[in-house]
C-alpha positions as CSV (number, residue, x, y, z in Angstrom):
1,X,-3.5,-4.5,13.4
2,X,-3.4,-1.9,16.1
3,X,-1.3,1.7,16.9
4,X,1.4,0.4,19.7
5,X,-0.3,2.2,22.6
6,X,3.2,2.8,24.1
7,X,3.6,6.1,22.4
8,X,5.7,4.6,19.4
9,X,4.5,5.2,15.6
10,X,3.4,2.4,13.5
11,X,5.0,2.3,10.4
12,X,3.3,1.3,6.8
13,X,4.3,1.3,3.2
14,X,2.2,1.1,0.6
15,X,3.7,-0.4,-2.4
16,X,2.3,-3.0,-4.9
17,X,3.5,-6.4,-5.1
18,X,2.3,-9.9,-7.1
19,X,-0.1,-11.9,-5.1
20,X,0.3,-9.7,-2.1
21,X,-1.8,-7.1,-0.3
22,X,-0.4,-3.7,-1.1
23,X,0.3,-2.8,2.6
24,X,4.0,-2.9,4.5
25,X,5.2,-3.1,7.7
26,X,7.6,-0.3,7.1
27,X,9.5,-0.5,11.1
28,X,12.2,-2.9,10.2
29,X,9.5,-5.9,10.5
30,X,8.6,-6.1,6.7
31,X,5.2,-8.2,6.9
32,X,2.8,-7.8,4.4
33,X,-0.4,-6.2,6.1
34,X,-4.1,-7.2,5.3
35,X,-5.7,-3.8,4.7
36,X,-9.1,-5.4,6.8
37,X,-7.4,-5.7,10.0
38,X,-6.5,-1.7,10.3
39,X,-8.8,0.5,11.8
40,X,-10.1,2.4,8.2
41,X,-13.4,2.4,6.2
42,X,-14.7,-0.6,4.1
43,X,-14.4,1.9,0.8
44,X,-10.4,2.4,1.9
45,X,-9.7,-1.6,1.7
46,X,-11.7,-2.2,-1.5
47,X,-10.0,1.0,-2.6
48,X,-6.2,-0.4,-2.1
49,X,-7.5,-4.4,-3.5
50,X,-8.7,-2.9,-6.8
51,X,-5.5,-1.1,-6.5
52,X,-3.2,-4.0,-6.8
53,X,-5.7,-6.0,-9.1
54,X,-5.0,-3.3,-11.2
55,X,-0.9,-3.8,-10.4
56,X,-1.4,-7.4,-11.3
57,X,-3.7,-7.2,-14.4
58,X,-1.8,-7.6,-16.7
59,X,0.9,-10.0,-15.5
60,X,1.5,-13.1,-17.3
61,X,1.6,-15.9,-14.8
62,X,2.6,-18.9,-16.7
63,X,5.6,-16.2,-18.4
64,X,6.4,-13.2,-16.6
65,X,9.0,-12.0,-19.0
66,X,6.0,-11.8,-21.7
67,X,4.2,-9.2,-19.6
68,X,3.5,-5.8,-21.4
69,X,4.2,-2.8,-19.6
70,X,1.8,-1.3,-17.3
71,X,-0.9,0.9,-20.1
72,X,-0.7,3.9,-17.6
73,X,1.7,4.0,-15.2
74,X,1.4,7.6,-14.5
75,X,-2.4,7.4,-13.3
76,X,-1.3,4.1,-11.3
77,X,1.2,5.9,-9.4
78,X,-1.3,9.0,-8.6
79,X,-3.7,6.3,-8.0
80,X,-1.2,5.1,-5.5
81,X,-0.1,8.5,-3.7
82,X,-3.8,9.6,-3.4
83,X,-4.6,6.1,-1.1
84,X,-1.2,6.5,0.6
85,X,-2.8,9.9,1.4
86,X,-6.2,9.0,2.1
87,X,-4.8,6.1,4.3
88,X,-2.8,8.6,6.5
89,X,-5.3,10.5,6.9
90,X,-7.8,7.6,8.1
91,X,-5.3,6.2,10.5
92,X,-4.4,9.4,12.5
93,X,-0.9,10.5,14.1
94,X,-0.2,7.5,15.7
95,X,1.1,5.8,12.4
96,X,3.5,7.1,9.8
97,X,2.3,5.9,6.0
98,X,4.5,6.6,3.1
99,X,4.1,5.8,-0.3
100,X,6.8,3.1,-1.7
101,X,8.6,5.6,-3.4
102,X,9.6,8.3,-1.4
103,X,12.1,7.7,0.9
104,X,11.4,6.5,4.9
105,X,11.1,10.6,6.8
106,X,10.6,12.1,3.3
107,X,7.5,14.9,3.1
């Protein structure tokens, strides 16, 4: 996935989801995006997969109501803002990244 080179932003959310990569198309598309086709280090991408293995650990396929809670779901969510971060930083001013929880033009 590429910047649109017509001066518009790109738009990504990252947010965590079963069986999904954890990367949005956050302009009014919605597509899930595979973190290997944007333009960021090797490091980055295994960075956001053990990300959402760590979302999907311990999720009970066969009976998702008999799922425990997350162990720490404070250190997932900083885990989560600092690649946001790290992601924004990597792709440059030509795409807007946000982290699933704040809200779209939030700081």
């Amino acid at each position: 996935m590429r910047a649109p080179q017509d001066g518009r932003v790109a738009a990504i959310r990252v947010m965590p989801d079963y069986a999904c990569w954890p990367l949005w198309d956050d302009a009014g598309q919605g597509g899930n995006i595979d973190p290997a086709t944007l333009p960021i280090p090797q490091a980055l991408v295994a960075a956001l997969a053990a990300w959402a293995a760590w979302f999907e650990a311990g999720f009970d396929w066969a009976d998702p109501a008999a799922s425990p809670p997350m162990p720490d779901p404070d250190a997932f969510e900083a885990e989560g803002r600092r690649l946001a971060a790290w992601l924004a930083r990597e792709l440059g001013p030509a795409w807007r990244v946000r982290y699933w929880r704040d809200q779209p033009g939030a700081g």
